[in-house]
N, C-alpha and C positions, 0 to 999 in steps of 0.2 A: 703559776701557783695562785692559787685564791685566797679571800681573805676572809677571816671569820665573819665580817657583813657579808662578803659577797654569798659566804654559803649559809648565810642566815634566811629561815621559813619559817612562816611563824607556823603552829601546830594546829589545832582545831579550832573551831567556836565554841570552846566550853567553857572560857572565864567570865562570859558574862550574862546578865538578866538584868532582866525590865521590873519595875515594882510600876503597877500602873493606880493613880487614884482618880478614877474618872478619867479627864482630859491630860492631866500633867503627870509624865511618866518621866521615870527616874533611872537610869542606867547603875549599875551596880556591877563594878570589875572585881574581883576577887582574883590573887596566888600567891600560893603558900611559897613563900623564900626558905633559903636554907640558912638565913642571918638573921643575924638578934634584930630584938626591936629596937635599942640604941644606932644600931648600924642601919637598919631602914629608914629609921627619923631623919637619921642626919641626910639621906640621899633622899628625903622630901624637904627640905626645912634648908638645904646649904645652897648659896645660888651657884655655885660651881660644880656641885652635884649634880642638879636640876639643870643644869649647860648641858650634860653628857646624856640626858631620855627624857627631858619633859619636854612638851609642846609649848613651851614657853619659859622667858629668861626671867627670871625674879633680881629684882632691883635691891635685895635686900635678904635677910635672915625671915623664914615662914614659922619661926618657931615660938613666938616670942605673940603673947595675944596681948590684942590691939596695937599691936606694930601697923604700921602703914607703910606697905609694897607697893612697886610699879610692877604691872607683869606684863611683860614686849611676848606678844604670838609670834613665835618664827613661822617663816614662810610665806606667808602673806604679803600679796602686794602694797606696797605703802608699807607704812609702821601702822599699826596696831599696841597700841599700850593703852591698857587701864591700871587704876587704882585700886588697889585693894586694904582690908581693913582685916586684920588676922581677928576670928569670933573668937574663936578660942583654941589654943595651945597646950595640950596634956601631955608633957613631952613623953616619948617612947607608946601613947595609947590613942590619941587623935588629935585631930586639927581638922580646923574650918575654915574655910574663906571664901570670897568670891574670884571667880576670874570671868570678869567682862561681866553677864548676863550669867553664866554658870554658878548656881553652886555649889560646891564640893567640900566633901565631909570624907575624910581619912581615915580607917580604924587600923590601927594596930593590934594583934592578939599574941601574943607568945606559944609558939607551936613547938614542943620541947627545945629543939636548939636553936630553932628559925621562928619565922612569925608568919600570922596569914596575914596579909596585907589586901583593905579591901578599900574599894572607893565607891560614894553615892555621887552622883553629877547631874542635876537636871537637862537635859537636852531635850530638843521639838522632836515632837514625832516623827517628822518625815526625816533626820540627821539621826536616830536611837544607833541601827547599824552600824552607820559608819563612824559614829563616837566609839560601841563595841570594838568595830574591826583597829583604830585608831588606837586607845586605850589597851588593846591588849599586847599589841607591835610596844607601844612605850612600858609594859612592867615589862616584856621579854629583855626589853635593850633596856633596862632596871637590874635586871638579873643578872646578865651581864658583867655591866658598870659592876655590882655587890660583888660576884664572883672573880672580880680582878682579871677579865676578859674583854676589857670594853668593846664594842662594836660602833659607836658613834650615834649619836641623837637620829631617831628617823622619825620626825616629824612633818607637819604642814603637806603643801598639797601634791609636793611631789613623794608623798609617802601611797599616794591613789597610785600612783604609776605602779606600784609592784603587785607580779600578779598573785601573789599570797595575801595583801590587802584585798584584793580585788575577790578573791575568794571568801576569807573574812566575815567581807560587807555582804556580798553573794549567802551565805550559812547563816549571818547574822540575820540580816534579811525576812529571811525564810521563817527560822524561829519565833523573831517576835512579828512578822505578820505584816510588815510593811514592803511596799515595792522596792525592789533597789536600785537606786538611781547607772545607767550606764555611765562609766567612766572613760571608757579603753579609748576614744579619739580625743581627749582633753589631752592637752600639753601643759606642763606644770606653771 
């Protein structure tokens, strides 16, 4: 018998776009949830929420501006933890913060019963893709988590192992115009 990760794919390359201003391009993930925008906040903003689909473990509540978070990147060799400083906290409508060198900016809209849920992120051009293909694996296993389904965190570098990432990054790729990098002999 399988298991909901195990039969988990992720769908298209259609949740995300590039805003580009000259040299610094911005990834832009967007999807519309079937849960309120209180229920979305809390599974951005709770660090035990953020355990079960983000690429990283928050040391702290993200809700709360000018709180000061640690954020540990799972998967990564070593530890990786930066600091972060919440810009700002509009609870149920956005937050800001950084993580690492990223910035990331959170919209919440109220979509009759659900909310569209959207994120800005600065990434380098040659990474744009594979933040999309990344980014969208994490609101699916989001959806999930909301939908009382959970499927388990698929983040960091053994999230390139799966060939629906590997397609993703492949579509992503294509769209916004950059090469994509081969993955399939890398061991995580």
């Amino acid at each position: 018998m399988t298991t909901p990760r195990e039969e988990y794919m992720p769908g298209p390359a259609n949740m995300a776009r590039v805003h580009k201003e000259g040299e610094k391009w911005t990834l832009v993930v967007a999807k519309e949830l079937r849960h309120s925008p209180e229920k979305v906040w809390q599974a951005l903003t709770d660090p035990a929420q953020l355990r079960e689909w983000a690429p990283f473990d928050a040391g702290g509540n993200l809700g709360v501006a000018g709180a000061t978070v640690k954020l540990d990147t799972v998967g990564v060799p070593g530890q990786r933890i930066t600091e972060t400083k919440v810009k700002s906290a509009d609870p149920y409508t956005s937050l800001e913060y950084s993580w690492g060198d990223f910035d990331m900016r959170w919209q919440l809209e109220s979509l009759g019963g659900g909310t569209r849920l959207t994120l800005w992120i600065n990434i380098p051009r040659p990474y744009i893709a594979m933040g999309a293909a990344g980014w969208q694996i994490c609101f699916d296993v989001l959806e999930h988590l909301l939908d009382g389904t959970p499927i388990g965190r698929i983040a960091g570098p053994k999230t390139m192992m799966l060939a629906g990432w590997q397609r993703l990054n492949a579509e992503y790729s294509k769209q916004f115009g950059v090469e994509a990098p081969k993955w399939g002999n890398q061991k995580p």
